[in-house]
C-alpha positions as CSV (number, residue, x, y, z in Angstrom):
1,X,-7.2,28.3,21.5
2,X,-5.2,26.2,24.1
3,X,-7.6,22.8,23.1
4,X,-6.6,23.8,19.5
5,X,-2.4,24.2,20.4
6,X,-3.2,21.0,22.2
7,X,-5.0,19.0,19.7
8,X,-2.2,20.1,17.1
9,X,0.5,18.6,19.7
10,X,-1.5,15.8,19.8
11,X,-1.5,15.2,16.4
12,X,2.1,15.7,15.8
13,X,2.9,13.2,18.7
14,X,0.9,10.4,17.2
15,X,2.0,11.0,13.7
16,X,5.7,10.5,14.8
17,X,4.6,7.7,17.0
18,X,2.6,5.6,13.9
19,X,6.4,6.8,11.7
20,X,8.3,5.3,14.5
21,X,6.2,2.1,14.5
22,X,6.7,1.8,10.7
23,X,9.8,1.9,10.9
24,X,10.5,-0.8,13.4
25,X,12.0,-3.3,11.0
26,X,13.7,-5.0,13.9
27,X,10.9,-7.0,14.3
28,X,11.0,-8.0,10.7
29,X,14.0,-9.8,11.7
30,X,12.7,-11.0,14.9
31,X,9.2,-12.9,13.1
32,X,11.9,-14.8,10.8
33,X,13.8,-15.9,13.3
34,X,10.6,-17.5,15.1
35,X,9.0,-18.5,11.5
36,X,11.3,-20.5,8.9
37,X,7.5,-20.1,6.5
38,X,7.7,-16.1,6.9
39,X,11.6,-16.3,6.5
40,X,11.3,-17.9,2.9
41,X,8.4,-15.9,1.8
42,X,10.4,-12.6,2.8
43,X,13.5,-14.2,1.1
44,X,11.4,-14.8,-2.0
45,X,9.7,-11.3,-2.1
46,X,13.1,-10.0,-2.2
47,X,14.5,-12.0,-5.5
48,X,11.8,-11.6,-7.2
49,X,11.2,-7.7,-6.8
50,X,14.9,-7.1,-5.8
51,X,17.2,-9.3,-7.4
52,X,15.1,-10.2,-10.9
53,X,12.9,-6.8,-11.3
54,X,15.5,-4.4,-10.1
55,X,18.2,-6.2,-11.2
56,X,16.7,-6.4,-15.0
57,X,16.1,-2.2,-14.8
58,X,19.9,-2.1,-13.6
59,X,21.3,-4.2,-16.5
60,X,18.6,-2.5,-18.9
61,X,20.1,1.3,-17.7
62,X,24.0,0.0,-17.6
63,X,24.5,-2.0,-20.0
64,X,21.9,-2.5,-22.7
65,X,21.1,1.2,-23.5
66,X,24.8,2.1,-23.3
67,X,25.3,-1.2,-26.0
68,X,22.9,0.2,-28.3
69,X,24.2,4.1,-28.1
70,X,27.5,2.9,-29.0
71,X,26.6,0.6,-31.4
72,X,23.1,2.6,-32.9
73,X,24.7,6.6,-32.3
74,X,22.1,9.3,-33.1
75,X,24.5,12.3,-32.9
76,X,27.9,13.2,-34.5
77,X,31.1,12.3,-32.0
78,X,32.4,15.9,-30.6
79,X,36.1,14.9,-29.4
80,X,37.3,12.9,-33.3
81,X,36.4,15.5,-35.4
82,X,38.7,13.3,-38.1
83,X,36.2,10.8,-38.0
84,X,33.3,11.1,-41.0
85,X,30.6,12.2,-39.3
86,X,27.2,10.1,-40.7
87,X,24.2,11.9,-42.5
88,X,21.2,13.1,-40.5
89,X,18.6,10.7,-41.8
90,X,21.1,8.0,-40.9
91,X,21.2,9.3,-37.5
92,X,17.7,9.7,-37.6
93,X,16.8,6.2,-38.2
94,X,19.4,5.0,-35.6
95,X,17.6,6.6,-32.8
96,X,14.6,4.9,-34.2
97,X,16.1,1.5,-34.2
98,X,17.5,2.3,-30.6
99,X,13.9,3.3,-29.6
100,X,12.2,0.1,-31.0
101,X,14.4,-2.1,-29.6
102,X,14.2,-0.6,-26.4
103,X,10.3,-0.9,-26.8
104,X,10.7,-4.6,-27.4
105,X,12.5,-5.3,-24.4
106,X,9.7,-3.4,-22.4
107,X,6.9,-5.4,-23.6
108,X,8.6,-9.2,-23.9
109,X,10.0,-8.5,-20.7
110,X,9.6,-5.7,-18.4
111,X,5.5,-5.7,-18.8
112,X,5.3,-9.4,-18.2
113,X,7.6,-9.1,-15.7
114,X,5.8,-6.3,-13.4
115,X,2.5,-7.9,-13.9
116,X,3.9,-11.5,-13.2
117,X,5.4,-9.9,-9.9
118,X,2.4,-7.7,-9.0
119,X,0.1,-11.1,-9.0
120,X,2.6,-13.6,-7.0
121,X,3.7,-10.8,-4.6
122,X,0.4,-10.2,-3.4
123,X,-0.3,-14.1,-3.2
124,X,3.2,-13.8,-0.9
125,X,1.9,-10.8,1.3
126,X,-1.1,-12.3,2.8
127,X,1.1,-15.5,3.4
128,X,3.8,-13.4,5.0
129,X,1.1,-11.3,7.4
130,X,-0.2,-15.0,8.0
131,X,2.8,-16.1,8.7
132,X,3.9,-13.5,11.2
133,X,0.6,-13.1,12.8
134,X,1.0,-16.8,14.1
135,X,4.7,-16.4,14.7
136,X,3.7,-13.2,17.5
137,X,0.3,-15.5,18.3
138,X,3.0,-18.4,19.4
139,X,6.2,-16.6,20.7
140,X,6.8,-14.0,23.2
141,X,4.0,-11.8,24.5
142,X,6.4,-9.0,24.1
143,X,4.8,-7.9,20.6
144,X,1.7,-9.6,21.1
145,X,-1.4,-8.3,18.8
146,X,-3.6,-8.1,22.0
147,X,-5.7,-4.6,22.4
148,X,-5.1,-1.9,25.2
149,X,-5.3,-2.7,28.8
150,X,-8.9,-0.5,28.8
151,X,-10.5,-2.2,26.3
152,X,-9.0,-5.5,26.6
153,X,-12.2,-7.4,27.5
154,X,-14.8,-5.7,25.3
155,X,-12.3,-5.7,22.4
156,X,-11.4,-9.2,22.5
157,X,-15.1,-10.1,22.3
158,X,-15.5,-7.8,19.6
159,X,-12.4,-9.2,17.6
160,X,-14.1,-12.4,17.4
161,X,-17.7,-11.8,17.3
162,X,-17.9,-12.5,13.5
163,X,-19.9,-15.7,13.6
164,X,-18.1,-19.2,11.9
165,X,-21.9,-20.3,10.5
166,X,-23.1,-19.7,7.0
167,X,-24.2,-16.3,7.4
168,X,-20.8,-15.5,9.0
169,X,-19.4,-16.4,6.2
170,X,-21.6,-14.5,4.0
171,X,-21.3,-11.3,6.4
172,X,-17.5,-11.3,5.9
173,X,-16.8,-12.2,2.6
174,X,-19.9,-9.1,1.8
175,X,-17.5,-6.9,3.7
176,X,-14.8,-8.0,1.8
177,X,-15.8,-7.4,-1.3
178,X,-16.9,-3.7,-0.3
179,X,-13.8,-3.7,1.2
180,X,-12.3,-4.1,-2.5
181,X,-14.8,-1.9,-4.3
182,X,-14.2,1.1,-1.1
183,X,-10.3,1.1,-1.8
184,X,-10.4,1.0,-5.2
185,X,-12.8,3.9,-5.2
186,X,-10.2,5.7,-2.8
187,X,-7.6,5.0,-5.0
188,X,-9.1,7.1,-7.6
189,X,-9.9,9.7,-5.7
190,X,-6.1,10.0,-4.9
191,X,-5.1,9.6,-8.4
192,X,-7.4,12.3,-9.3
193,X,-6.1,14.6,-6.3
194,X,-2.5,14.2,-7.8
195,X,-3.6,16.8,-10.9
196,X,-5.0,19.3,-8.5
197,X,-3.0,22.6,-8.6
198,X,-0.3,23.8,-6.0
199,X,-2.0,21.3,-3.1
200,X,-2.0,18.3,-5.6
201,X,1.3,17.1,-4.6
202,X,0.8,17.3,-0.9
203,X,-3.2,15.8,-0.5
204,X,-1.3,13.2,-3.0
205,X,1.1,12.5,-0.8
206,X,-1.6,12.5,2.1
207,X,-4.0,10.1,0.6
208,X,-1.8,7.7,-0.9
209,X,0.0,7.5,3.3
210,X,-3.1,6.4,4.5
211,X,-3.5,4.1,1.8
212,X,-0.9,2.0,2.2
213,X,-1.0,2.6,6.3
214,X,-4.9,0.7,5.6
215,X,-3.5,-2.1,3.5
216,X,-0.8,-2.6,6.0
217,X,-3.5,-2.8,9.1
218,X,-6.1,-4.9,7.0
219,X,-4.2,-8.1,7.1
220,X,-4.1,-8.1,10.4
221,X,-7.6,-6.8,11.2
222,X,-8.6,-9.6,8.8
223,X,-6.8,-12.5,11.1
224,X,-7.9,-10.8,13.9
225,X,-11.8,-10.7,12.8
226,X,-12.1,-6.6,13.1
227,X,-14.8,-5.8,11.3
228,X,-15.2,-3.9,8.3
229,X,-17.0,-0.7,10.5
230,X,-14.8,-1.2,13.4
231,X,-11.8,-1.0,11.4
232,X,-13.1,2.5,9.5
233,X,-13.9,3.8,12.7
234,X,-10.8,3.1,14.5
235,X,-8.3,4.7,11.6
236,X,-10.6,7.7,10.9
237,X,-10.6,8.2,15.1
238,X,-6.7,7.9,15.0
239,X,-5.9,9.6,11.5
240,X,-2.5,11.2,12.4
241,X,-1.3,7.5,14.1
242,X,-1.7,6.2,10.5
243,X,-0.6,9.5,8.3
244,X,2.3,8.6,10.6
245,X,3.0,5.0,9.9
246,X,1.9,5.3,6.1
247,X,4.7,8.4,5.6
248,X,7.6,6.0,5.1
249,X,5.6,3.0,2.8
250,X,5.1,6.0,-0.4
251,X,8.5,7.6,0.0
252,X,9.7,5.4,-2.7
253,X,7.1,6.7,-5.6
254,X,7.9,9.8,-5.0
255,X,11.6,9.4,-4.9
256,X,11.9,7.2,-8.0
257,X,10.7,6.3,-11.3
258,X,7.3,4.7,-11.7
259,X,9.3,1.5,-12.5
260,X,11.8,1.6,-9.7
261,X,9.8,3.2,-7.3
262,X,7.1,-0.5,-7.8
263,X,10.2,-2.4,-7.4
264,X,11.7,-0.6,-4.2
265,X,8.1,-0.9,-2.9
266,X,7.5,-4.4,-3.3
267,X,10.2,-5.2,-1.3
268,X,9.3,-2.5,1.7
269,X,6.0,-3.3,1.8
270,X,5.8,-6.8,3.2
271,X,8.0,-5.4,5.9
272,X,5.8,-2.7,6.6
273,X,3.0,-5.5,7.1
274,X,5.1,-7.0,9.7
275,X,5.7,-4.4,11.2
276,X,1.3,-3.4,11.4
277,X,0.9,-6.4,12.3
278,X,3.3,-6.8,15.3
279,X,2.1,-3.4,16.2
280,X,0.3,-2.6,19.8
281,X,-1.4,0.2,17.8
282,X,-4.0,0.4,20.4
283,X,-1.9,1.0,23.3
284,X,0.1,3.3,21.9
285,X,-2.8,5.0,21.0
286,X,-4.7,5.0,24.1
287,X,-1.8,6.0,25.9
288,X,-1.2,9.0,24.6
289,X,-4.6,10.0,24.5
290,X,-4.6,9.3,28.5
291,X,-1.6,11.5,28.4
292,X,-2.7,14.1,26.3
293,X,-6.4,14.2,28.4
294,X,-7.9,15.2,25.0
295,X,-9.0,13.4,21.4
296,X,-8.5,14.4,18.2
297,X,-11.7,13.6,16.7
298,X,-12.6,11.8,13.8
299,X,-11.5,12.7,10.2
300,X,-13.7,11.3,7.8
301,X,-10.9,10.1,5.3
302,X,-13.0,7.2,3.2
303,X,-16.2,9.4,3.9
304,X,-16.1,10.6,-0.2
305,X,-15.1,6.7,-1.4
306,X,-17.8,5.0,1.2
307,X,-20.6,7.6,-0.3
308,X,-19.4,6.9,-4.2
309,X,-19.4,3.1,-3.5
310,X,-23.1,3.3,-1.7
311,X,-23.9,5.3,-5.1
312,X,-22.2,2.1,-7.1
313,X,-23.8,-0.7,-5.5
314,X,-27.3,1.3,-4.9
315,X,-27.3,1.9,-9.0
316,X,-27.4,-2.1,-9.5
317,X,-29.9,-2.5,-6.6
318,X,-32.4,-0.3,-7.9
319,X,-32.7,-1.7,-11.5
320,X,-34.6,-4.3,-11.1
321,X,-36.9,-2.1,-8.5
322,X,-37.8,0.0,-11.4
323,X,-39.2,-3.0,-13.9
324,X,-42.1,-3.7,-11.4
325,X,-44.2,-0.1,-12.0
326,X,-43.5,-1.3,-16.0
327,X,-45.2,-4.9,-15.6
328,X,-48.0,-3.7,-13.6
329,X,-49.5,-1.6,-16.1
330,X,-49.2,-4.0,-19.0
């Protein structure tokens, strides 16, 4: 019972320590300082996603519906009643003129626009983790991306062992394409937890933390050479550092509409990526597992996505297995 009151304080002590890591945007401003390259692609994140995609929704909300109200009413005034009111079928085809032409300024612009954003952004996020990766490299060991003091030695070998030869290269872009094919299969499988009853929500909520928490880590991991299995096996040993740190990055979907909430987010998240990325995770880790005198264990969070994706890949692997038995006895 006291390992299990201990393990639970534990838990609650990392998760605040991974929110309080997230939400170090100080450094955000620190890496642009040190990085004119990371300061301009920050800058541009934010017109693009803030001023031009948020800004559209804004002048969509305030003044283009309100135009076509006035000018396209669907109901009878209720403060003139001097004032003729018009027939229902005219009202009824003003609400459909209203609706159509809000429909067309969705798909000329809005649809365009979110997919035109999703595509550069993501170009812009690996150059900003890039970018402020070299920055904390360069400057001031103060946030530098250096493991513990424990497993300095083993870890720094094992952050580079990926090999620079041809099969190096085939080793790690394999990885990264499971890499692709394991979060997209977890991304289902939050999707799908969102229309569970009562506990939907929540595991929702959950699932999409750790999520984002793992794309904030990968960049770094990637410039760092982590391996695919060391970087599973380091967040499923340290799940409530990461339920932590991914809290604040989903606030926003759940706070606003499925429009807003991708513009609000495309402006946090590179910030959030800074912030992994300048991020002694290790240390702060390690420290308060020394402290605490007791681990957590691991929490198989991509265990259901890493079995689906075996599944995937195995069912194109075996297909052309099952054609020999066929050409032997013809």
């Amino acid at each position: 019972m006291k390992d299990l009151q201990r393990k639970v304080k534990q838990a609650a002590l990392l998760w605040l320590d991974g929110f309080k890591e997230a939400c170090s945007l100080h450094r955000v401003v620190i890496y642009c300082l040190r990085s004119r390259e990371l300061m301009i692609r920050t800058g541009q994140c934010f017109l693009l996603n803030g001023f031009l995609f948020l800004g559209s929704i804004f002048v969509l909300k305030s003044v283009i519906i309100p135009t076509l109200e006035w000018i396209l009413p669907d109901q009878c005034p209720l403060v003139d009643f001097q004032e003729p009111c018009l027939r229902g079928d005219i009202l009824r085809l003003h609400y459909l003129l209203r609706l159509g032409l809000i429909q067309i300024v969705y798909v000329l612009w809005f649809y365009p626009l979110y997919v035109f954003s999703f595509i550069l952004s993501n170009i812009w996020y690996n150059d900003i983790a890039k970018y402020g990766f070299f920055a904390i490299e360069i400057h001031g060991p103060d946030v530098k991306v250096s493991p513990s003091k424990n497993k300095s030695s083993s870890d720094s070998k094992n952050l580079t062992d990926k090999s620079t030869d041809l099969e190096g290269v085939m080793i790690n872009i394999a990885e990264q394409a499971y890499s692709v094919l394991l979060l997209t299969v977890f991304f289902v499988e939050v999707y799908v937890t969102g229309y569970i009853p009562y506990i939907g929500k929540f595991l929702n909520f959950l699932l999409l933390s750790w999520m984002y928490a793992y794309y904030c880590f990968e960049y770094k991991w990637n410039l760092s050479g982590r391996s695919l299995k060391r970087r599973l096996d380091f967040f499923e040993n340290n799940w409530a550092f990461f339920a932590g740190f991914g809290n604040p990055c989903v606030l926003a979907i759940f706070l606003f509409s499925p429009l807003v909430s991708f513009g609000v987010m495309a402006i946090l998240y590179p910030l959030f990526v800074l912030t992994a990325t300048g991020s002694n995770a290790d240390k702060v880790i390690d420290s308060r597992t020394e402290w605490q005198g007791l681990g957590l264990g691991r929490l198989p969070v991509f265990s259901l996505a890493d079995y689906l994706s075996i599944r995937v890949l195995s069912f194109f692997w075996e297909q052309p297995q099952e054609q020999k038995p066929d050409n032997k006895t013809l």
